[in-house]
N, C-alpha and C positions, 0 to 999 in steps of 0.2 A: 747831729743825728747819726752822721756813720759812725762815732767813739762809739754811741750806744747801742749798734749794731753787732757791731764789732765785740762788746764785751758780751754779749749775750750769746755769739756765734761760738764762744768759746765753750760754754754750756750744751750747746748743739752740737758742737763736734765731741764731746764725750760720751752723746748718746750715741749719736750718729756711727762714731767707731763701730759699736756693737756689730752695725749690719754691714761690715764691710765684705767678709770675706765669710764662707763655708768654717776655713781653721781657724778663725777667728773668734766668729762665732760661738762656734762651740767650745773654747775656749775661758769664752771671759763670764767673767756673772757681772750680776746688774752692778750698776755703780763705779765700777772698776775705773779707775785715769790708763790714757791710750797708752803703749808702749812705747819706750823711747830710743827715738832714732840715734844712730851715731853723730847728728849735729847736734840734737837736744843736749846729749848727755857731754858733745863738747863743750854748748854754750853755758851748762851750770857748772861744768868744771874751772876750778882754778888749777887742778893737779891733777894730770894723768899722768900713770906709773905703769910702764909692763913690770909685770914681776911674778914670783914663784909661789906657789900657795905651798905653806909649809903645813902646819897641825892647827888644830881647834883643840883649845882645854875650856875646861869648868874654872869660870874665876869668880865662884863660889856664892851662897844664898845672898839675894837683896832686899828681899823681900817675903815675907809666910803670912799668909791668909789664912781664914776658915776652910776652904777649899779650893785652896793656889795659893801655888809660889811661884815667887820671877828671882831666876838666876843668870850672873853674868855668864855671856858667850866668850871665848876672846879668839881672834880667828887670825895665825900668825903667817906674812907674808916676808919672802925677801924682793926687796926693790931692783932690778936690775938697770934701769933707764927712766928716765922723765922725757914724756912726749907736751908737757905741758907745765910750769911752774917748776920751779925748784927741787933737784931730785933728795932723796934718801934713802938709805942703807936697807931698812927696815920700816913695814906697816902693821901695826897693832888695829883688828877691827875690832871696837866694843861692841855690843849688841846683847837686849836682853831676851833671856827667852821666856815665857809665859808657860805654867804646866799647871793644868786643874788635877784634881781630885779625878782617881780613876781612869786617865788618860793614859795612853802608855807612850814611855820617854824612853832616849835614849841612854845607857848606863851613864851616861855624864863622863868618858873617858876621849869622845871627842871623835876618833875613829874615824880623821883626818877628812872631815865633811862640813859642809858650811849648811846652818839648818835651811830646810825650806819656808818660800813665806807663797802668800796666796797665787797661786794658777794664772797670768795672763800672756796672750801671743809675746814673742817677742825672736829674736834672733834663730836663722833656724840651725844652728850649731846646739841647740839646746837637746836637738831631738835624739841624736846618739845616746844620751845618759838617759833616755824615757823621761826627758824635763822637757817639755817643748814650748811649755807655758808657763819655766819658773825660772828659778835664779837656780842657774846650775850649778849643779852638786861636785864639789872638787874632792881631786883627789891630791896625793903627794905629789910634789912636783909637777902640778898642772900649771901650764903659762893663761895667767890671765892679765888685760887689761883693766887698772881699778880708776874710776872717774870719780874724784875727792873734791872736797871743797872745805873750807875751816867751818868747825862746829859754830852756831852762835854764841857760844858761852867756850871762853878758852883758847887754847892755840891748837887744841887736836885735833884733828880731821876724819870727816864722815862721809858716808856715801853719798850722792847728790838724786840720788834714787836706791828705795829697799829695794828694789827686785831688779834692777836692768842696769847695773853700775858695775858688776861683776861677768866682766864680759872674756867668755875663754876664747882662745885664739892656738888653733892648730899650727906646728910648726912653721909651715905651707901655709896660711894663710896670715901671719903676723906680720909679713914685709908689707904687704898689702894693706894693711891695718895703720900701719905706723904711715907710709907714704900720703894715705889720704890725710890721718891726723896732722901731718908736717903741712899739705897743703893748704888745710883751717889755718896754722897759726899764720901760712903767709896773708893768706887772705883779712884775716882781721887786723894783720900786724900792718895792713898797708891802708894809705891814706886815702881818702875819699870816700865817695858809693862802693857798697859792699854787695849787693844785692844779686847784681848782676853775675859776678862772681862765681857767688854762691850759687847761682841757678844753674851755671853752668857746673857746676863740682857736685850740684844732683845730679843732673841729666848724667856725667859723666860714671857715675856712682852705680846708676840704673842698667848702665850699659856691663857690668862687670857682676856677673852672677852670685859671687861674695856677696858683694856690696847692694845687689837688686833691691832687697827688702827694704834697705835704708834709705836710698835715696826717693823709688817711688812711694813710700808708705807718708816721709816726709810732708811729699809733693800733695797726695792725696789728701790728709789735715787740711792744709790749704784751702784746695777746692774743696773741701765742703763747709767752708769757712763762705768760697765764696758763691758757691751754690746757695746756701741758707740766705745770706744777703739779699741776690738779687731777686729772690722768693721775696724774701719782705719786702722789699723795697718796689716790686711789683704789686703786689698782695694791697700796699698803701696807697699806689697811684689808683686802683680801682676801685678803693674806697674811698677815693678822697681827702687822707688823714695824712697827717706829721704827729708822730707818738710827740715829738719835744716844742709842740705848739703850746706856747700856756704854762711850760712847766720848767722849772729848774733842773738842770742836768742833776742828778744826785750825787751827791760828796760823798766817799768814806773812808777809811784809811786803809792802807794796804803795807802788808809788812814786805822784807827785801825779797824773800821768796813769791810770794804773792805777786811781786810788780814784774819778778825776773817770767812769769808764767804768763803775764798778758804781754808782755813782751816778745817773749818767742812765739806768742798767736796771731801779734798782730806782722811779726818777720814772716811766719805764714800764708800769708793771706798777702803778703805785695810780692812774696816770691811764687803763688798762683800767677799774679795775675803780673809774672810777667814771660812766664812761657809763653815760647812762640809757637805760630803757627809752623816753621820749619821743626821744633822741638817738639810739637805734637804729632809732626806726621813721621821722624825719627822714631819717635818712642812706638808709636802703632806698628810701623815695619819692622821693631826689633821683636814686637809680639805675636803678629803675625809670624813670624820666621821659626819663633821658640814652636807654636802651635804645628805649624808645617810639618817639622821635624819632630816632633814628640812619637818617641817611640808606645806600641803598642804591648801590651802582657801577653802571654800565651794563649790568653782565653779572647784573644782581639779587642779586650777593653784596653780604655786610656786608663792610667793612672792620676791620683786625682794632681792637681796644677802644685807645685811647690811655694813658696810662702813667697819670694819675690815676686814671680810669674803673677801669681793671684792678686797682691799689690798693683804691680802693674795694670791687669785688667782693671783693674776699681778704678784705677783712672783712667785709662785710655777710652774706654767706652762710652765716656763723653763728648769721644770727637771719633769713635769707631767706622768703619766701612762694611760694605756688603763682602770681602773678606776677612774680614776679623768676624762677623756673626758666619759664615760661612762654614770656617773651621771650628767655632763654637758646635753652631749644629753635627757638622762632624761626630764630634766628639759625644753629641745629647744623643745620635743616633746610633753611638757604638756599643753607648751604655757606660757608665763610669758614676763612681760611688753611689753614698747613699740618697735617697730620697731628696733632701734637703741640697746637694751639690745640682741633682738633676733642676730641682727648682731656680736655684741659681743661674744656671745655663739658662732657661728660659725666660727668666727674666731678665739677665743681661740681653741675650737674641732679640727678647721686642723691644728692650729699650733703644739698641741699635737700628734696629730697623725703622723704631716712630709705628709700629701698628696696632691698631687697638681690637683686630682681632687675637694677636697673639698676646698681648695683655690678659687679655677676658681667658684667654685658654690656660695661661700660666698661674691664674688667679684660682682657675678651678682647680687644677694641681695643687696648689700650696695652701687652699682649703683644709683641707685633707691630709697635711705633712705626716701626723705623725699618728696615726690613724693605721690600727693593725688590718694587713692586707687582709685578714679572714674575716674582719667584723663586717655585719652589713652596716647599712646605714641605719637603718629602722633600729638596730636588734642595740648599736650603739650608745645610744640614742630617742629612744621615743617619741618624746617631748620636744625635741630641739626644732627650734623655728632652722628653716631652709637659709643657708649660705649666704651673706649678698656679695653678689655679682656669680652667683654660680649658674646663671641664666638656663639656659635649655637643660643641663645637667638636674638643677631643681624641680623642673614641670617635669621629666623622666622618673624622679622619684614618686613622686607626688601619685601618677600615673599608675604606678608598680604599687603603690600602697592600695589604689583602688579597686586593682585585682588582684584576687586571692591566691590566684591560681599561679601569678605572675612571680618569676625568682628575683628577690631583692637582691640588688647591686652591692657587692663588698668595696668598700673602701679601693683596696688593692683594683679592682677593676676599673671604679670612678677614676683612680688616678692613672692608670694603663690607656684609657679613654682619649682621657686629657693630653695625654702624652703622645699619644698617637694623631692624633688630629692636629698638635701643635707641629712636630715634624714634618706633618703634611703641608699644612699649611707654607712654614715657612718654607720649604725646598720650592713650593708655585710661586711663590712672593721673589725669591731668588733668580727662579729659572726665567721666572717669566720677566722679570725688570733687568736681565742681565745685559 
């Protein structure tokens, strides 16, 4: 029963990503596989290379359709070092490109850039070149780490990921790079349980603002690996049911890729659940501490949380305290982005807290996300049956429709409402349980 949990949870945490974070969010579109942390893309590697991004040429038509053609990419690297397998001199990337009819392409002379492929979170070194959601854009002489593995057909080598294999690494930051990669090989390279290990060279990973993103974003997969579990496996005890009563586990085949991905899901899900309780209250004090310290803009707002920071929250907030929602509120009451981060804030706050009045209030906000501040509700809308769970906010409406005389509510106000009553709320919930 757990294998069958287990393979399914992997499905679940694909969706599940989506709602991780605010930059994430917005970020990824539907379908999309999670970003890959620096153990993923060590565990598919057989060859990691620092080296030097030299030029991209046109290595010429492969193909001509009715309305497209796919021509070779070829993207030329010098090898300085091997952090992993066997080094070399020089790496040749092949890659094809796709161009339709009417599309506008690049002259085909290369213009020392590696193309872009689809938009998802990932490393936040990306954000400097305006890529904060792709495989970033090289230029001459950029140092990047490349994470290879042998093609299935052949002896030549290919990325182990299109988008998150081409990893650039600031002068400043490559020693740092390489040290944690030398501490993978010892760890795998040494005999026994690995696990433990590895848990620890997260945590440690998390603690190092380079490295934040990777280690907790890791951690995070995990738990919601093993959040989705203990759902079902709740969810059956109250029903009475064992899905694998009565039925054959089901067969099918899986090819070496396929086996290496439920693999690294199910490494996931026992290095959850073997964070400790000292590792959970580490990890909380180092977020609380970030949050403390977070400097204010001119205009006294926060700025929104940075990509490991906001990692971090996703998980810690499952074992959070009345200071970590504390400086959350903080920050809801100072004002800080858009609409959709404010939502966030408040739902993280009552989930912290366990209160289902501040649920109900953050529910009425995020009704309404994206809902232009000047429309009313009525004028939006006519027809649309009332919100569920927008409780008192929906008899208000309702109310205002049946006087004429009465000025319907905009959107921007409903959600000002919302927002104001949930700050209230939780600052008594605080002060008063303090």
């Amino acid at each position: 029963m757990i294998r069958s949990l287990i393979s399914f949870a992997m499905v679940i945490v694909l969706l599940a990503a989506t709602f991780i974070s605010p930059v994430e969010t917005h970020a990824r579109r539907c379908g999309e596989k999670e970003p890959e942390t620096l153990l993923s893309l060590y565990k598919r590697s057989s060859f990691i290379f620092v080296a030097t991004f030299d030029r991209t040429e046109d290595g010429g038509l492969v193909e001509q359709g009715d309305d497209y053609s796919v021509r070779r990419e070829l993207s030329y690297f010098t090898v300085s070092r091997a952090l992993k397998g066997e080094t070399r001199k020089s790496f040749v990337l092949e890659e094809k490109e796709y161009r339709y009819s009417g599309e506008e392409t690049s002259d085909g002379d290369g213009e020392n850039e590696v193309s872009e492929d689809t938009p998802v979170a990932g490393p936040s070194d990306h954000e400097e070149d305006g890529e904060l959601y792709g495989r970033p854009k090289l230029k001459q002489d950029d140092t990047v780490i490349l994470f290879l593995r042998k093609a299935s057909e052949g002896e030549q080598l290919e990325l182990v990921d299109y988008r998150d294999a081409i990893r650039k690494a600031k002068d400043e930051d490559l020693a740092t790079y390489e040290k944690r990669i030398n501490e993978l090989n010892v760890i795998f390279n040494a005999a026994g349980d690995k696990d433990k290990a590895v848990v620890e060279w997260l945590i440690s990973l998390i603690d190092d603002p380079l490295t934040r993103w990777d280690g907790a974003y890791e951690l995070l997969l995990g738990f919601y690996q093993l959040d989705w579990i203990k759902e079902e496996e709740s969810r059956q005890a109250i029903e009475g049911k064992n899905e694998t009563e009565g039925s054959a586990e089901e067969e099918y085949e899986v090819d070496e890729l396929e086996r290496a991905e439920m693999e690294i899901s199910s490494d996931r899900l026992r290095y959850a659940r073997l964070v400790t309780e000292n590792h959970k209250q580490g990890l909380l004090n180092l977020l609380v501490e970030e949050l403390a310290n977070a400097e204010r803009g001119e205009d006294g707002k926060h700025s929104s949380l940075n990509e490991g920071n906001d990692a971090l929250l996703g998980l810690v907030k499952r074992w959070g305290d009345k200071r970590l929602a504390g400086h959350l509120l903080d920050r809801l009451a100072a004002g800080v982005g858009e609409n959709y981060e404010k939502y966030q804030l408040m739902d993280n706050i009552a989930s912290i807290l366990k209160n289902e009045e501040l649920t109900s209030l953050a529910e009425q906000f995020g009704n309404h996300l994206y809902m232009d501040d000047n429309a009313t509700v009525e004028d939006d809308d006519e027809n649309a049956e009332p919100e569920a769970n927008s409780g008192d906010e929906s008899e208000k409406i309702e109310q205002n429709r049946d006087e004429p005389s009465a000025k319907l509510p905009t959107y921007g106000e409903v959600r000002a409402e919302a927002l104001a009553k949930f700050i209230h709320a939780a600052n008594l919930l605080l002060t008063t349980e303090a």
